[in-house]
N, C-alpha and C positions, 0 to 999 in steps of 0.2 A: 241677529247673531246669538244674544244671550236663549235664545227658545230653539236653536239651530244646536248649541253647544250640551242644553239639557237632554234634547232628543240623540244626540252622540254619545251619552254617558258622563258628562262630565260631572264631578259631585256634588260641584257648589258653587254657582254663579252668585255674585252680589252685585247689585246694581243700586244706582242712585240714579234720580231725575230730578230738573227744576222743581217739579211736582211730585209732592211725594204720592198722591193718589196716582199719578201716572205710574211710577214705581211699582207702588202696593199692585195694580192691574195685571201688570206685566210678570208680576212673581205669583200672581195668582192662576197665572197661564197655563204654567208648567212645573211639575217638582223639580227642585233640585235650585230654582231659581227664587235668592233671600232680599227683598228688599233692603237697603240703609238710608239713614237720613240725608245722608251730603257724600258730596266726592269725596273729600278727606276718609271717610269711612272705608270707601271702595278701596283707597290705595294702603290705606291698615291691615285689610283683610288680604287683600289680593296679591297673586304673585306677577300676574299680568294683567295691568289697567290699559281697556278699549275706552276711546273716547271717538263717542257717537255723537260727536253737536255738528251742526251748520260748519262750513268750512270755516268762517269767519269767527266762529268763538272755540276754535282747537287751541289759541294760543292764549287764551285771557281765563281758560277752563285751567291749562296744563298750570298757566304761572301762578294760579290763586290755592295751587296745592304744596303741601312738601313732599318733597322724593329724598327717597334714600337709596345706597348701592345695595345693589344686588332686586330692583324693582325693576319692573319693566313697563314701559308706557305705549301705547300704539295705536296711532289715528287710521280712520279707515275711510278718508278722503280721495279722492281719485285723484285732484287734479295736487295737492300738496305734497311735498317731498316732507323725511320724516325732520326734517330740519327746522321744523313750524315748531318742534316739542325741546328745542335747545334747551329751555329754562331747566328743564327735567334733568338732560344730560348733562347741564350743568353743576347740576346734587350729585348725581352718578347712576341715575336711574338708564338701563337699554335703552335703546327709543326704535323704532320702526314706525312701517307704515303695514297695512293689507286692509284691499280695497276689493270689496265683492263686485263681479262686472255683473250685475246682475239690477232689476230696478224694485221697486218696495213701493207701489201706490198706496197699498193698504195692509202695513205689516203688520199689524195687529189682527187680520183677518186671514191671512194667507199660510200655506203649509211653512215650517220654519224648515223645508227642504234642499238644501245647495249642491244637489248632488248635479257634477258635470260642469258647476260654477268657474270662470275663472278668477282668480284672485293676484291680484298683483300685488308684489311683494317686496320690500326696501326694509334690509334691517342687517346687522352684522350677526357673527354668531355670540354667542350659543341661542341670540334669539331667532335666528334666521332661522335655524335647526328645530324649534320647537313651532314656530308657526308655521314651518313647512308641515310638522307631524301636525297639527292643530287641523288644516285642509287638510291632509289626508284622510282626518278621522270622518271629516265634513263629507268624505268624495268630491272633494273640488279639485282644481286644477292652479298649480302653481305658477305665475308667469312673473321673472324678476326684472323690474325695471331699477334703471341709474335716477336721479333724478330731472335732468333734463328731457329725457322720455314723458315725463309724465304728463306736459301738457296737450299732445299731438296723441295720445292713450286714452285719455280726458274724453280730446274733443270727436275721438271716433268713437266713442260708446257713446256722447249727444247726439250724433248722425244719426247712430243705428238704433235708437232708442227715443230719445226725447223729441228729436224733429221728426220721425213717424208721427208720433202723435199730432205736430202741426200740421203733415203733411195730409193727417186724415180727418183735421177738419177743414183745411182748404177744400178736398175731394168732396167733402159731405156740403160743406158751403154750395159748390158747383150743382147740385142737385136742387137747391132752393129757385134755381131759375129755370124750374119745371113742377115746382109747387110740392116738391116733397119736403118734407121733416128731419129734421137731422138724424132725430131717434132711427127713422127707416130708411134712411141713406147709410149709415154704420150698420145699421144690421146687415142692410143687402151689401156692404163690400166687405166686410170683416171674412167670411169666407174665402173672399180672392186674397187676402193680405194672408190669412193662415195656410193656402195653397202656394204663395209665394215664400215663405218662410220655411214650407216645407220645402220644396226644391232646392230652394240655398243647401237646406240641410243636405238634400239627397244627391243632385247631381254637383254642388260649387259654382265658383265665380270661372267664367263669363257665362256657363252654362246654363244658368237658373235664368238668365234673360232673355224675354218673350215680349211681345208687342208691336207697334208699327215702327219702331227702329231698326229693333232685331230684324225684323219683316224687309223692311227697306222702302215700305209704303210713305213716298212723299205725299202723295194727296192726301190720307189723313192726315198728316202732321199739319200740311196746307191747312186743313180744313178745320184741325183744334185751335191754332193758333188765328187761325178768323173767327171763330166761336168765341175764344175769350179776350178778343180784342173787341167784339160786339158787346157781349155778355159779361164779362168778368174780366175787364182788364187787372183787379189786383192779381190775379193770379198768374197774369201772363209773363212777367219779367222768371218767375220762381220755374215755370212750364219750360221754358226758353234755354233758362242755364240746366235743369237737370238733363232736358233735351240733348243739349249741348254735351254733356259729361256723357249720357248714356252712347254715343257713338261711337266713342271710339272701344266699350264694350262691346259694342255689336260686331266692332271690324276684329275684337282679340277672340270673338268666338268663331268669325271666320261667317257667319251669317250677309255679312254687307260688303262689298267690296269698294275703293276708294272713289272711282266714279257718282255711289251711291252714297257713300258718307260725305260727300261732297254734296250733292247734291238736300239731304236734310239738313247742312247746315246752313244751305239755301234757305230753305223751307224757314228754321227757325229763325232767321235772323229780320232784319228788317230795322228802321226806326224807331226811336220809342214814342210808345203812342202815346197821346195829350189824354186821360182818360180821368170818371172819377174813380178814386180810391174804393169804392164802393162796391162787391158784386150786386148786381143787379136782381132782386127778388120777382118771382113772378111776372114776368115782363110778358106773359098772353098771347095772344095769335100772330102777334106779331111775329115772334122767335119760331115760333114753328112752320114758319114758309122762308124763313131763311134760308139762302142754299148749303146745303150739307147738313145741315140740321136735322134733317126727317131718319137718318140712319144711324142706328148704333155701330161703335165699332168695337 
C-alpha cells in the first residue's frame, strides 16, 4: 500500500515496523516513503494511520498508541469491522476499515499496482470521502460493506484465492501416482488454470464452465471417482463435494438437463470409503491396467 500510494503521488509516506530494518527496506524501495522508529511516530506525523499487522495484533497495535481528534486510523483487515480500533475512537481519532481484495505472496517483490483492485470499505465521512478519493487515485474499485457483511466477503476471497492454491496442490499431488514431480505437474496445469481465469474474465458465471459435468459425461465422473477411491482416496471426499456444487452450474448454464444432473449425482455419490489418508505415490504397472485408467480426459 505504502509503495502503491508513492507511485500515485502522494508526498510523504511514514511508516514504522516491528523491525526497523524492515522499515529502512521498505523506504528504500520508493521516494517519497520516510521510515520512523515506532508507531507512535507514524501517528505524530500522519493525518491517516494504516495498520498493516496480522489480524490478531490490530487491536493491541491501536491501544499501545495515543490518538487524538481530528486523526484518522484504518485497518485493512478483511475479515474485521472497523470496530477492532474502538480504543482510538475512543480518544476521538476516525476509524474505518479498507481492505484490498487482492493477495500479496511476495510484496516486497511485486509491482505496487492496484489498478481494477477492489477495495472494501467501512468508515463514516469525512473519512469515508477521502479513502474513497485515496482508491480512486489507486484506480481501484470501491465496494462498501456494513459490518456483518464482512465475514461471508472474507470467506469468498479464501474460496477464490487461498483454496486455489490447496486445490492445486491436491491436482499436482494427483500426478505423483504416475511418477511426476510436482514442479512439472504446476507447470503443465498452470496454463489451464490461467485459460480458466481468463474465461471467467471473458464470457462470466455459468458460462466459463467446461468439463465432464458441463459435458454431462457420467462415465468419466464414474471413472475419476474409481480412480481415486483406488489411488487417492484423500482426495475423493474434496472431488465429490465440488462435484456435487458444480451441477447445478451446469444445469444454470443450460448444458445438462435434470435427468442428467440426476444422474452425476449418481455417479458422485456412494459410501465413504475405508481408505488410507495417504495418496498413493508411484503405484507401477499396476495402475496402468486399471480400467479407465489408460485414457485421458
Amino acid at each position: 500500500m505504502a509503495r502503491a500510494l508513492a507511485a500515485a503521488g502522494y508526498p510523504e509516506i511514514v511508516i514504522a515496523s516491528r523491525s526497523r530494518a524492515s522499515a529502512d527496506a521498505l523506504a528504500a524501495a520508493a521516494s517519497g516513503i520516510r521510515s520512523v522508529g515506532n508507531g507512535q511516530d507514524v501517528v505524530d506525523a500522519a493525518d491517516i494511520v494504516f495498520i498493516t499487522t496480522p489480524d490478531v495484533a490490530i487491536e493491541p497495535a491501536v491501544r499501545g498508541l495515543h490518538w487524538l481528534p481530528g486523526k484518522s486510523v484504518v485497518h485493512m483487515s478483511g475479515a474485521e469491522s472497523r470496530m477492532v480500533l474502538a480504543h482510538a475512537a475512543a480518544e476521538g481519532a476516525q476509524i474505518g476499515s479498507l481492505h484490498p481484495l487482492q493477495t500479496f505472496a511476495a510484496a516486497g517483490k511485486v509491482a505496487a499496482n492496484l489498478t481494477g483492485v477492489a477495495f472494501a470499505l467501512e468508515a463514516d465521512e469525512p473519512l469515508k470521502g477521502a479513502l474513497r478519493e485515496m482508491v480512486n487515485d489507486l484506480h481501484g474499485v470501491v465496494v462498501e460493506l456494513k459490518p456483518k457483511d464482512r465475514p461471508l466477503y472474507h470467506a469468498s476471497a479464501v474460496l477464490v484465492s487461498n483454496y486455489v492454491v490447496t486445490l492445486a496442490q491436491l491436482a499436482t499431488d494427483l500426478w505423483k501416482t504416475f511418477g511426476q514431480e510436482r514442479s512439472v505437474a504446476l507447470k503443465a496445469l498452470l496454463p489451464l488454470l490461467r485459460e480458466t481465469v481468463a474465461n471467467l474474465d471473458a464470457t462470466g458465471l455459468p458460462d466459463a464452465l467446461t468439463g465432464p459435468i458441463e459435458r454431462g459425461d457420467v462415465a468419466i465422473v464414474e471413472r475419476h471417482v474409481q480412480a481415486l477411491v483406488d489411488l487417492a482416496p484423500a482426495v475423493l471426499g474434496v472431488y465429490r463435494e465440488l462435484g456435487s456444487q458444480t451441477i447445478p452450474v451446469a444445469v444454470e448454464k443450460g448444458s445438462i438437463d435434470a435427468v442428467t444432473a440426476s444422474q452425476l449425482r449418481g455417479a458422485l455419490g456412494g459410501q465413504p470409503v475405508e481408505c488410507p489418508p495417504k495418496i498413493r505415490e508411484n503405484p507401477g504397472t499396476e495402475s496402468a491396467t486399471r480400467p479407465g485408467l489408460e485414457e485421458r480426459s
